[in-house]
C-alpha positions in Angstrom: 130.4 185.2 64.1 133.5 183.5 65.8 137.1 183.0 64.7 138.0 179.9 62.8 140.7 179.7 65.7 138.1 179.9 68.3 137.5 177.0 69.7 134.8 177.0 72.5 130.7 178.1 72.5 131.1 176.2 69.2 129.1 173.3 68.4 131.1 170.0 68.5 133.9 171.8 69.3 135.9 172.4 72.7 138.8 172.2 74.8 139.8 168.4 73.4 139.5 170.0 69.6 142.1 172.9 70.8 144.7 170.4 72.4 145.7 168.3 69.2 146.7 171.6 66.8 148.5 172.6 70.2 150.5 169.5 70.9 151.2 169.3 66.9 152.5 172.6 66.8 154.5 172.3 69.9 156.4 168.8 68.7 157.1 171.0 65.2 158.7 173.2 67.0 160.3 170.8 69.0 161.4 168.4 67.0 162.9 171.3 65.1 165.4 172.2 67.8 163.3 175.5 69.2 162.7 176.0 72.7 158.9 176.5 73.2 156.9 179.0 75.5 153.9 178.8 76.5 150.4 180.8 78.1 147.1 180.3 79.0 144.8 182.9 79.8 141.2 182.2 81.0 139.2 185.0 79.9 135.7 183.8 80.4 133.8 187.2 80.8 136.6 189.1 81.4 135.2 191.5 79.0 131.2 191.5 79.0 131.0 195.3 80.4 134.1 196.6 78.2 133.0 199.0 75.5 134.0 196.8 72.6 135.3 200.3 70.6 137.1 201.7 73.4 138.8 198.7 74.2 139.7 198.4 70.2 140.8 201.8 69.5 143.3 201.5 73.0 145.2 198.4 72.0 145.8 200.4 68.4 146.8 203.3 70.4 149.4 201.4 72.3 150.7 199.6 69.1 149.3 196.5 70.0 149.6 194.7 66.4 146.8 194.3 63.6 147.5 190.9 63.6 147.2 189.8 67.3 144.0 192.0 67.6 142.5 190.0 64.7 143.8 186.5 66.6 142.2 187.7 69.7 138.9 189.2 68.9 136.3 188.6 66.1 136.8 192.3 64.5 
């Protein structure tokens, strides 16, 4: 199962898709008078020998919240 955020190793879906929510959201903000940050991260198997629970239960212990664990993972 993936995130309905996720946008790659979906079918007819990829980088392109991702870029047009991004740029919309950035001129929002924008044109709304915010300053925007931003980050990339590529995390292609940065994670394929992490124990999935461990890895979990550490970013709870160090208050890392509910929220951003959901965005970044499929638990």
């Amino acid at each position: 199962m993936s995130n309905d955020f996720q946008f790659g190793f979906k079918r007819n879906a990829g980088c392109s898709h991702a870029i047009f929510p991004l740029r919309k959201c950035v001129e929002y903000f924008i044109a709304c008078g915010s300053t925007v940050f931003m980050a990339s991260l590529d995390a292609e198997k940065a994670f394929d020998e992490v124990n999935d629970i461990k890895l979990l239960n550490k970013m709870c212990d160090i208050g890392v919240p509910r929220h951003v664990i959901r965005l970044i993972t499929n638990w």
